[in-house]
Structures are given as C-alpha cells and as structure tokens.
C-alpha positions, 0 to 999 in steps of 0.5 A: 264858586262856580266862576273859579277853579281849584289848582288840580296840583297844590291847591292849599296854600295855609289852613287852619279850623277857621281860615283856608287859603287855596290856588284857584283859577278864573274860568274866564282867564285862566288867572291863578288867583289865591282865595281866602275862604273864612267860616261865618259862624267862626267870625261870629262866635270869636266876635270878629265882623269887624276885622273881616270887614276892615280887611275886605276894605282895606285889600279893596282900597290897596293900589300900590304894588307892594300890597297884595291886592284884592280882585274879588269878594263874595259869599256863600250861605256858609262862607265868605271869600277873598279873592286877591292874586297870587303870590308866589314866591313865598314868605320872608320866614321861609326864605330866613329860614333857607339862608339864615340872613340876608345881604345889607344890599338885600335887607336895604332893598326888602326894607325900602319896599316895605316902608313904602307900602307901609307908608301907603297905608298911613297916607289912607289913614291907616295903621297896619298892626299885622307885620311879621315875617309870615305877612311879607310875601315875595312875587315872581319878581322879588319884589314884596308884597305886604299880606294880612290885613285883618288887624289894620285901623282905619281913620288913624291919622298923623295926629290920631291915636288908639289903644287896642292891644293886638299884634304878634307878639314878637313884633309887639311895640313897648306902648302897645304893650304898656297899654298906652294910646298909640299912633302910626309908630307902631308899624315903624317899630315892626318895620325895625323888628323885620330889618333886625330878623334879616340882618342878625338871625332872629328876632330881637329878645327871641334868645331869651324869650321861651313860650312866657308872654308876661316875660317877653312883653317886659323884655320888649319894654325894659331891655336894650336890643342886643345885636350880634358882633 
C-alpha cells in the first residue's frame, strides 16, 4: 500500500473481524481518501466473491454526485481494498440519533437527493437492496451520499425480477420477506422507511419489534404503519 498514507489521527472510521474502513491519504496529492480493506480468506469462506465483485463494479460504474464513488482498487496477497473518497460528515443514524427528528423541509431535501441517486442506479439496471440510515452518509456539504453496495443486482431492469432474500431487516419489504420475485419496488419501499425514520422518530414496527426476526417479518407484512399524531 505503499501509494497511501494512514491519517496519523483518527484513522478508523468502522472495523469489524472481516472488513476495516481507514482514512488514508494519496502521497501524490495529499487527498484524504477512505480505504475499505476486506480479508480474502473471509470472502471465500463466507462464499461472498460475488458481492465483492458487484460492489467494485458498481462503485466503479457510479457517476452521479450522490453516490460515493470509487478512486481506486487493488490487492495484496492477503487483502482487497477499495479506495473511494471520504465522506465526512457522517450517517443519518448519527445525525437521527443527535436530533431525534428532522424538519419537513430537511426530510424533503435528504429525500429528494436519495431518490435521485436511487434513481441513477435503476437507470443502469441496478437495484440497491442496502438502504438504511447507516449507508446514507452527508458530505462536507450536506449533501448525501448513498454508501454500501455489497447487496446491489445488476441487470434487473423495469420489467426484470429476482428473488434473493437480503437486506437489514428493518427495511426488508413485504415481497422480499414473502419469498416472492421482486423488482426495483424494493428500494422504493427503503426509501419510504428512511422518510419514515426522519419524520417520526423510529423506524416503522421498531416499537414493537424486540431481537424476534419471525416477528418483525410478519409485522412488515401484515400490519399497517402506524404514525405519530
């Protein structure tokens, strides 16, 4: 890795047994740059080539401003890593969590962005399938930048389905739950469950739901949401 630098100060940004995310900065620049650095023996064992590879593409493909984009990819004997720029100023979790809810006018703009950038993807053939409020990131500007495209499909277009069960399951819509094909309404049905989280102060059925999967799946397909009065 010797074309890039590690932030002296702060330079873990996530980590978990598998995956770490670190600030590092080009020597030729000076750019501060996010590096996603992945075990291959993880990818191998957990059977997860495929994801790896459609992530690299997509963030590859990305050329819409509210998509984090990707600058770099290569590897070591041991390790692939993603070098894609840094965004700083953090998640929609965080910010949720610091204010509790958000404006109309906020919730509409955040909104409109993400739809757009959703929107983008579907125009490639593409259907996200990774929205939460941990994926949706904030620049220096404010503006939003769509993260985490591990779970993304390609070559599903308007008319195309497919039936893989994946997702966070708080944003899991009724079909994918069901077990039944599904197309780019999926997404749509993420997108409604983020403006839900930034209007009303939790995520639909998250009340009621406690650690039980079986339990929230049939919340998500049998009951009504609920909103604050």
């Amino acid at each position: 890795m010797g074309r890039y630098v590690y932030s002296e100060r702060g330079y873990a940004l996530s980590f978990s047994l598998s995956i770490q995310v670190v600030m590092c900065k080009e020597k030729a620049t000076g750019e501060i740059l996010a590096m996603k650095i992945l075990q291959k023996y993880v990818i191998v064992d957990k059977d997860n080539v495929s994801y790896t590879v459609t992530e690299r593409r997509v963030l590859q493909l990305n050329c819409h401003p509210f998509l984090a984009r990707l600058k770099y990819s290569f590897q070591t004997p041991d390790h692939l890593c993603l070098v894609m720029e840094y965004v700083k100023g953090g998640n929609l979790l965080f910010h949720l969590s610091s204010m509790g809810v958000f404006s109309e006018d906020r919730t509409r703009f955040y909104g409109a962005e993400i739809t757009l950038g959703i929107q983008y993807l579907h125009n490639q053939g593409i259907i996200y399938r990774g929205i939460s409020l941990e994926h949706l990131m904030l620049d220096q500007s404010g503006h939003i930048k769509i993260t985490g495209f591990g779970l993304c499909k390609e070559g599903i277009f308007s008319r195309d389905r497919t039936r893989t069960f994946c997702g966070a399951p708080l944003y899991t819509a009724p079909e994918v739950v069901k077990g039944s094909d599904y197309g780019w309404a999926v997404d749509w049905w993420g997108v409604g469950v983020v403006m839900y989280a930034m209007m009303c102060r939790g995520l639909p059925f998250c009340s009621i739901y406690s650690e039980d999967l079986e339990a929230l799946f049939e919340l998500i397909v049998k009951e009504e949401v609920k909103y604050p009065s």
